[in-house]
Steps between C-alpha positions, in 0.01 A plus 500: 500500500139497540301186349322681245832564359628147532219432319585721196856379523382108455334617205897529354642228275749443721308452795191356387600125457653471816465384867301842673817407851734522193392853375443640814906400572598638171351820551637527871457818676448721147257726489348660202621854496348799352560698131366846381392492129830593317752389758764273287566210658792402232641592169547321200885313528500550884610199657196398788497295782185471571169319322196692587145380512257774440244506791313829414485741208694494161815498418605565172826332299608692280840519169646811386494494130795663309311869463480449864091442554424239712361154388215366726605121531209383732305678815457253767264503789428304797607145538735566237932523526777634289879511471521119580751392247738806531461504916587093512752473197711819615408674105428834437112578523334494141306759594414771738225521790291744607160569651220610272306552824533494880569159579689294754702162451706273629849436450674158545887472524642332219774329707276374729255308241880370317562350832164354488488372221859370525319258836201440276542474129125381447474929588643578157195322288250783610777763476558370111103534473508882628747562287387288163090693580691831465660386176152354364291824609771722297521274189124503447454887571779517231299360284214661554661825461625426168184350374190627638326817406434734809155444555566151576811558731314765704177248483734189640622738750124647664366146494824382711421750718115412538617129607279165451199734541192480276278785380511878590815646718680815631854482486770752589798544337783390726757721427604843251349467112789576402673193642209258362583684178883355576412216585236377236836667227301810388495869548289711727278627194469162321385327877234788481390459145491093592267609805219668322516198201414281813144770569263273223587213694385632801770645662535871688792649665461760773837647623626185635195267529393294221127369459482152288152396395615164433820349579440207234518740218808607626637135487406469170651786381790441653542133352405666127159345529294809508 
């Protein structure tokens, strides 16, 4: 593994807390390996035995819903890891995986981290703060599913994207409409609809680049102060 990826893999939870010798041991000879957009890494119930750390791309977690649509649960990017609880408890996956784009990550044997965390309990604190993020990052985009119009989702989510950045910015989307749509819990259409709301506050959309006139609006849209 190259040091640029090292890098995105200290950016992880699990690894960010922690001696760099220490990482470096844990992640051994792995190496992140490479996923086409739409390869499934698992399904929902599958029993894994692996925790994977995203080093490039998206991938997408996704429930199947009774009528048998699929439920985006999150999209996670760089820096960012998944199946955690089900790889190091021996459950079934909550969900399934799969790449919303071409990506590449890495994949850590479960049995390996139990026996290392087994020599060094002190491991399991940033393990327990992986897994209690995940839990916070779902409960709150719960809620603001179930209580915040559109506009303001699809606001929240281009001003994430722009970052800490002040003023006027180009963005691109980073993966399919139609799995933003997912994600932020609406449909194609209303996503669109939400869009061109978002055009008297400065906002324009071409194909998959976005043009923000002020990011600050955005902010304050997004927090219901706008």
């Amino acid at each position: 593994m190259d040091e640029a990826d090292f890098a995105i893999v200290r950016r992880n939870m699990l690894f960010r807390n922690i001696d760099e010798a220490l990482a470096r041991e844990m992640v051994g000879d792995r190496t992140p390996r490479p996923l086409r957009k739409g390869q499934v890494l698992f399904l929902q119930g599958d029993l894994i035995d692996s925790l994977h750390i995203v080093v490039a791309g998206w991938i997408k977690l996704y429930r199947a819903t009774e009528d048998g649509t699929d439920t985006v649960v999150a999209v996670n990017g760089p820096g960012q890891s998944f199946g955690e609880a089900a790889a190091l408890l021996g459950i079934p996956a909550h969900a399934g995986a799969e790449a919303a784009a071409d990506s590449r990550i890495l994949t850590l044997d479960a049995e390996r981290l139990r026996s290392r965390l087994t020599a060094d309990p002190d491991l399991a604190f940033p393990i327990l703060a992986s897994a209690s993020m995940h839990l916070r990052v779902m409960v709150e985009e719960l809620e603001q599913l179930k209580s915040l119009p559109a506009t303001r989702r699809i606001a929240g989510f281009l001003a994430d994207l722009a970052g800490p950045v002040k003023g006027a910015i180009e963005v691109v989307f980073p993966y399919e409409k139609t799995l933003i749509a997912g994600r932020l819990g609406m449909t194609p259409e209303s996503f669109s609809r939400g869009l061109a709301k978002l055009r008297d506050l400065g906002v324009g959309v071409d194909r998959e680049r976005v043009s923000i006139s002020r990011v600050e609006t955005l902010r304050r849209m997004a927090r219901g102060e706008e």
